[in-house]
C-alpha positions in Angstrom: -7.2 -12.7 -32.7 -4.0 -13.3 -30.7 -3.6 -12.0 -26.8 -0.8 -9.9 -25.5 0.9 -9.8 -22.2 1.6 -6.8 -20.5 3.5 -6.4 -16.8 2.1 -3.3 -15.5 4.0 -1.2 -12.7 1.2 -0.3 -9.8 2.3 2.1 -7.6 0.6 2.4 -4.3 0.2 6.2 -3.1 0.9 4.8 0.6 3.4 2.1 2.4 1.1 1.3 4.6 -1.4 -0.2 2.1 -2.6 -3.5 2.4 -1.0 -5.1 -1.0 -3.4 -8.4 -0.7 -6.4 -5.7 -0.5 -5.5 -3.5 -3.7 -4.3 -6.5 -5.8 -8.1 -7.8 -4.9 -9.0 -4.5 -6.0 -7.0 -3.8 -9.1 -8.0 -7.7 -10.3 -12.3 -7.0 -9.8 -11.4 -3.3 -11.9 -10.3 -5.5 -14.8 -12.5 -4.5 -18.4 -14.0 -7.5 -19.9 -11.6 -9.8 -21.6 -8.7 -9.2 -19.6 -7.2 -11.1 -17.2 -4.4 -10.9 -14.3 -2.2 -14.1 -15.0 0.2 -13.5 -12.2 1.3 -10.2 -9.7 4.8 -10.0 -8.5 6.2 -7.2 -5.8 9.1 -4.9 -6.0 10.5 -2.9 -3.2 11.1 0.6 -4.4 11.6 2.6 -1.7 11.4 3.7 2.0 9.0 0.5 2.8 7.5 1.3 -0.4 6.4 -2.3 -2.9 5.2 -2.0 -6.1 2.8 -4.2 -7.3 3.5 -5.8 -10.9 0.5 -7.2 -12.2 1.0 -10.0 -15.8 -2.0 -9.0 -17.5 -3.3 -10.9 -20.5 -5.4 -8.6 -22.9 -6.8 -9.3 -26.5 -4.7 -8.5 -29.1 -6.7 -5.0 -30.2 -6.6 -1.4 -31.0 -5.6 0.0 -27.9 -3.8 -2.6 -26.1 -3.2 -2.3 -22.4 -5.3 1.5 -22.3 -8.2 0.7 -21.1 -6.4 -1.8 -18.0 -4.2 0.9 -17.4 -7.1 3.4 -16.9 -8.8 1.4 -15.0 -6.6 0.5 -12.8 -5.6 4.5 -12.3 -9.1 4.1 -11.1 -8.7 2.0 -8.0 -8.2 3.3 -4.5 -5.2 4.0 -3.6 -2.9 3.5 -6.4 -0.6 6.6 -7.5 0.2 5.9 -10.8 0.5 2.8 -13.4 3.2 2.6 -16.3 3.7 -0.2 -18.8 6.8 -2.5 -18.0 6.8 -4.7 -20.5 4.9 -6.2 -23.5 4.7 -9.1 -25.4 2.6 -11.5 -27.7 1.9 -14.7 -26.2 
């Protein structure tokens, strides 16, 4: 079975958030067989950083779903969209 890789869009539901903290967070959330390869930052707004997390997943039903609800599960984090996709 092949892996995917999927940038996820984490946005934080405060500015003041410690980004070290819920990138700590959002990796110990992970479901089994998943894996945060790299997490970038974007500045979005009004001292507000997104966090985008490279996750690598196993190529199954469902895809990035169950990553994405768990990290809509994590303290402090507003919402979480797919940026991108890809096999690797």
């Amino acid at each position: 079975m092949g892996k995917v890789a999927a940038r996820l869009k984490v946005m934080p539901n405060d500015p003041e958030i410690d980004l070290e903290d819920l990138e700590s967070r959002l990796e110990d959330s992970l479901p089994e067989g998943a894996k945060i390869s790299r997490t970038d930052r974007e500045d979005v707004a009004f001292g507000l950083i997104a966090l985008l997390p490279t996750v690598i997943v196993p190529d199954e039903a469902g895809g990035t779903e169950a990553v994405e609800e768990a990290f809509e599960n994590v303290e402090g984090v507003e919402s979480v969209g797919v940026d991108e996709v890809g096999r690797i």
